[in-house]
C-alpha positions as protocol buffer text, in pm:
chain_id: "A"
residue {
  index: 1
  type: UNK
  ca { x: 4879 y: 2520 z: 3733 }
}
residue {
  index: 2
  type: UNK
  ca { x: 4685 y: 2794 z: 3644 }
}
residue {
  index: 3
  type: UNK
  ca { x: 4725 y: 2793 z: 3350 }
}
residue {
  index: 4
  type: UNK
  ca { x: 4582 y: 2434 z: 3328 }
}
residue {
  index: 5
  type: UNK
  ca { x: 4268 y: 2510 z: 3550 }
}
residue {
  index: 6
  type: UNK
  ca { x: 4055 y: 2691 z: 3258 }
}
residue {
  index: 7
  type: UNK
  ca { x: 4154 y: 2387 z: 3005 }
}
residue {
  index: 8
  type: UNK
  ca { x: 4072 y: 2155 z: 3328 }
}
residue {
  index: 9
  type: UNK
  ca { x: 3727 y: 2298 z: 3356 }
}
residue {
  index: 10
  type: UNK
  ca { x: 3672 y: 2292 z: 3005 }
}
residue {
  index: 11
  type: UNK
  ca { x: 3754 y: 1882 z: 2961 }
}
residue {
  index: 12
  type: UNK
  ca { x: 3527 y: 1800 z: 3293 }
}
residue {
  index: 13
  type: UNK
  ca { x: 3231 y: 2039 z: 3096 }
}
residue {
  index: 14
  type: UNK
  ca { x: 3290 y: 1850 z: 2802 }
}
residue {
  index: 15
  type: UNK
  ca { x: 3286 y: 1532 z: 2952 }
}
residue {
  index: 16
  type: UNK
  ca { x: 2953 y: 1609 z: 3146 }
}
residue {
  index: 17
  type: UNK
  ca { x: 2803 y: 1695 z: 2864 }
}
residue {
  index: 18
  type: UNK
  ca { x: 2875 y: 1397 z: 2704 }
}
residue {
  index: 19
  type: UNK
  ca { x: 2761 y: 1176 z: 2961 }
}
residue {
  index: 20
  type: UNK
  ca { x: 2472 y: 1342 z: 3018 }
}
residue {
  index: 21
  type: UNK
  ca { x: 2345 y: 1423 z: 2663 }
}
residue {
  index: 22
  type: UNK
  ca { x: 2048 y: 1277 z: 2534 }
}
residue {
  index: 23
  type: UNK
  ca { x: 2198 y: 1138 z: 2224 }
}
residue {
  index: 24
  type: UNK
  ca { x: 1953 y: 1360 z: 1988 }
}
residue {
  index: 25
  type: UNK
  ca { x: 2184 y: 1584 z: 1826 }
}
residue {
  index: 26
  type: UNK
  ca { x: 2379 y: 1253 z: 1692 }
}
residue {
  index: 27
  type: UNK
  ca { x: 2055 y: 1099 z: 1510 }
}
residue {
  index: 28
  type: UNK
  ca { x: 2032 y: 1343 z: 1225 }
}
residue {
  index: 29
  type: UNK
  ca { x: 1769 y: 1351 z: 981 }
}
residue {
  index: 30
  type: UNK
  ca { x: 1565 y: 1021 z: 847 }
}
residue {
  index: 31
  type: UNK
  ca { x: 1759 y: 861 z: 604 }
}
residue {
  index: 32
  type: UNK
  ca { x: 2067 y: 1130 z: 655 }
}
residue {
  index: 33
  type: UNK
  ca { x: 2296 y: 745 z: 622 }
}
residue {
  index: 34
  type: UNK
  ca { x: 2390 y: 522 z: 887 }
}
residue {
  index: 35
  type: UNK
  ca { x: 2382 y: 578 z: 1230 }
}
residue {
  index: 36
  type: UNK
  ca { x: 2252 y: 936 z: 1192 }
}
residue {
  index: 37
  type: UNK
  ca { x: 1894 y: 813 z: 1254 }
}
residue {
  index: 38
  type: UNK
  ca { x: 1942 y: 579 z: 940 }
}
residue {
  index: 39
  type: UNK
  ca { x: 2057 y: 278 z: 1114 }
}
residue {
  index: 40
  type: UNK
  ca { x: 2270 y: 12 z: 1014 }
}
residue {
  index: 41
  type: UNK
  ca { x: 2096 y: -73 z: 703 }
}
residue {
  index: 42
  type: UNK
  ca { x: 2267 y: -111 z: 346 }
}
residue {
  index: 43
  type: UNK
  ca { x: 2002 y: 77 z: 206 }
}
residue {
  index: 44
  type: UNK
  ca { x: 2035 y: 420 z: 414 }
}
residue {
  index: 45
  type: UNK
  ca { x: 2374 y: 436 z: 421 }
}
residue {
  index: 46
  type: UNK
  ca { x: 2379 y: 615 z: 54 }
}
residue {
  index: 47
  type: UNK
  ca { x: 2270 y: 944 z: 247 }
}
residue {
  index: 48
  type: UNK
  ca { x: 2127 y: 1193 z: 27 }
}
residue {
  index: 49
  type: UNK
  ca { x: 1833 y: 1183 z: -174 }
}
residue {
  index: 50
  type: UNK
  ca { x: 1854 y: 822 z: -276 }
}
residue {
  index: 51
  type: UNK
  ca { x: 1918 y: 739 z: 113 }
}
residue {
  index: 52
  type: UNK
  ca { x: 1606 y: 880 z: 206 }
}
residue {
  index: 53
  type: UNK
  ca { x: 1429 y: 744 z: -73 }
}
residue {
  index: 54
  type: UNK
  ca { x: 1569 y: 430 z: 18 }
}
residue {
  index: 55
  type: UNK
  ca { x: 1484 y: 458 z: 395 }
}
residue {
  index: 56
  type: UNK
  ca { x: 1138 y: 533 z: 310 }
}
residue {
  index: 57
  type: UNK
  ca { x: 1074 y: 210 z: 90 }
}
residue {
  index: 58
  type: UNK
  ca { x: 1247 y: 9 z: 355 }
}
residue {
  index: 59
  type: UNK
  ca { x: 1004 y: 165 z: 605 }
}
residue {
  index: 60
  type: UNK
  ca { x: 708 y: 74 z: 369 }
}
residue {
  index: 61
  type: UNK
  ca { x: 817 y: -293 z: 341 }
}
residue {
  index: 62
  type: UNK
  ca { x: 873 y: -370 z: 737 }
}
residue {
  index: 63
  type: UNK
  ca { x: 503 y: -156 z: 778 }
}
residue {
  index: 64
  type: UNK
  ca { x: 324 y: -412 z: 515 }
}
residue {
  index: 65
  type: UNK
  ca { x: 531 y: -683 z: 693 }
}
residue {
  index: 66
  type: UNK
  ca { x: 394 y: -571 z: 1013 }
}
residue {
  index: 67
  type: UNK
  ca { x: 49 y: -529 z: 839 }
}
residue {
  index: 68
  type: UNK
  ca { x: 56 y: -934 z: 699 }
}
residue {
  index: 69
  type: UNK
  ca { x: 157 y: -1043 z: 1041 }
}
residue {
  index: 70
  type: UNK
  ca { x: -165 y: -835 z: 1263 }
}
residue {
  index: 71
  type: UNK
  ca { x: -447 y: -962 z: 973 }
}
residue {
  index: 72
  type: UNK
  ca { x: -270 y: -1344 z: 988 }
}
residue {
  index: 73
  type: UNK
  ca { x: -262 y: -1340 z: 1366 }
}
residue {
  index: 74
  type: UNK
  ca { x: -658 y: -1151 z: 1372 }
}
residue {
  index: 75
  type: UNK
  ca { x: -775 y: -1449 z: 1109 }
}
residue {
  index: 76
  type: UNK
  ca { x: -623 y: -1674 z: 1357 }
}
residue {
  index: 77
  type: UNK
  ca { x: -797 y: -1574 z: 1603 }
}
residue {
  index: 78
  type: UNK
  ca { x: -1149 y: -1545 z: 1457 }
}
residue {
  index: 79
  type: UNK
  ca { x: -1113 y: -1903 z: 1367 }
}
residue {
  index: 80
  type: UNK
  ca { x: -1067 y: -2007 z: 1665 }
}
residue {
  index: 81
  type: UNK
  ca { x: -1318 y: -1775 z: 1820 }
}
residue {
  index: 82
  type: UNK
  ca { x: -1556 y: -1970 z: 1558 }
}
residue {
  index: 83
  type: UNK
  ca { x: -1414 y: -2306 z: 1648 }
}
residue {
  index: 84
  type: UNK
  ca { x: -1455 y: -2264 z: 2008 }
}
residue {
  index: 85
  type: UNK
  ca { x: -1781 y: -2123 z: 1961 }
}
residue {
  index: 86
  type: UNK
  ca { x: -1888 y: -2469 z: 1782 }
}
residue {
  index: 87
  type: UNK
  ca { x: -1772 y: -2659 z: 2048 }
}
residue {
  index: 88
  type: UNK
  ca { x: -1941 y: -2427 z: 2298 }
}
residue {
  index: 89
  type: UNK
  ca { x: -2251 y: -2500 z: 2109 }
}
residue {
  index: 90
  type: UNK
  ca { x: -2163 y: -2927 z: 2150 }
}
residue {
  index: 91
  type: UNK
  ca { x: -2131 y: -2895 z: 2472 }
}
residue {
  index: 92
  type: UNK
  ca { x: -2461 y: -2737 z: 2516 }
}
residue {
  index: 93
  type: UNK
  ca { x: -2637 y: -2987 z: 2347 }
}
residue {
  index: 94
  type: UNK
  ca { x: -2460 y: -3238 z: 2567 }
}
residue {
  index: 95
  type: UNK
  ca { x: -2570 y: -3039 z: 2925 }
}
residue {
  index: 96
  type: UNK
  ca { x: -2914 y: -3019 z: 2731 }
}
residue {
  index: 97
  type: UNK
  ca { x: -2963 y: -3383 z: 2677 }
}
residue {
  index: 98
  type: UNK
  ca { x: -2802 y: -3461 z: 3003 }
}
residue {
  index: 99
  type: UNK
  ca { x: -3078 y: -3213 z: 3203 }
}
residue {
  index: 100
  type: UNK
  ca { x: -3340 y: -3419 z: 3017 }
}
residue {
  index: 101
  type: UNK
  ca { x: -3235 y: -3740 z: 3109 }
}
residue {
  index: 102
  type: UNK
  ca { x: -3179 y: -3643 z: 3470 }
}
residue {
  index: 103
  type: UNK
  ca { x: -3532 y: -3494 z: 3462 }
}
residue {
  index: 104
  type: UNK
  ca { x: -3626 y: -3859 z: 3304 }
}
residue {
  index: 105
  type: UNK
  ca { x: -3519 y: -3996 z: 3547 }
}
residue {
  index: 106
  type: UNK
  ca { x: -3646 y: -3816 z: 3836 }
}
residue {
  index: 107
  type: UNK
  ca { x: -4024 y: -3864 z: 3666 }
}
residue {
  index: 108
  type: UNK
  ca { x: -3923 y: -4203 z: 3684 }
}
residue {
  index: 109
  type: UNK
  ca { x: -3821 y: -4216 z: 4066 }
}
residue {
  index: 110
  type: UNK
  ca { x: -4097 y: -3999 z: 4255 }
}
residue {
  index: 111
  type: UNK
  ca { x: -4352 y: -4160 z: 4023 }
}
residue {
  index: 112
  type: UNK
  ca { x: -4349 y: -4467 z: 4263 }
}
C-alpha cells in the first residue's frame, strides 16, 4: 500500500489539475489547426503557415460580414428615424389645425 500512496497522490494531483485548469494551455496559437484556438473550421485545420493565413482571411470575411450587417441595420434605422420624424411633423400640423379650430370656436361661443 505504500507503495501505491505516492502514485495515488500523483493521479488525484493530476486529476485536480485537470478539473480545475483554465483550458488555456489547450488553445494554442491562432490558426495553430483545429481545436488549438483554430476551431472547427476546414480552413484552419491545415496548421502551419497556410492555416494561419487561412484563419486570418476567414477572420476578415466574418469582420466585413459583421461590418454589412451594423451599416444595413444603422440605414435601417435612420430611415425610420426620418419616417417617424415625417409623421411627427403630420401630426403636428393636425394638433395645429385642431388648436385653431378649437380657438374658432371658442371666438365663436363667448362672442354671444
Amino acid at each position: 500500500m505504500r507503495r501505491c500512496r505516492p502514485l495515488l497522490v500523483t493521479i488525484l494531483n493530476n486529476n485536480y489539475k485537470r478539473e480545475n485548469s483554465s483550458g488555456a494551455e489547450a488553445l494554442g496559437e491562432f490558426g495553430s489547426g483545429a481545436g488549438n484556438g483554430g476551431g472547427k473550421r476546414i480552413v484552419r485545420q491545415a496548421g502551419g503557415a497556410l492555416g494561419k493565413y487561412g484563419a486570418v482571411r476567414e477572420e476578415e470575411y466574418f469582420y466585413k460580414k459583421q461590418r454589412e450587417h451594423v451599416l444595413a441595420l444603422k440605414k435601417q434605422l435612420e430611415k425610420q428615424n426620418c419616417d417617424y420624424g415625417q409623421e411627427v411633423r403630420k401630426l403636428q400640423d393636425v394638433i395645429d389645425k385642431n388648436k385653431k379650430r378649437i380657438a374658432l370656436l371658442e371666438k365663436c361661443f363667448y362672442k354671444k
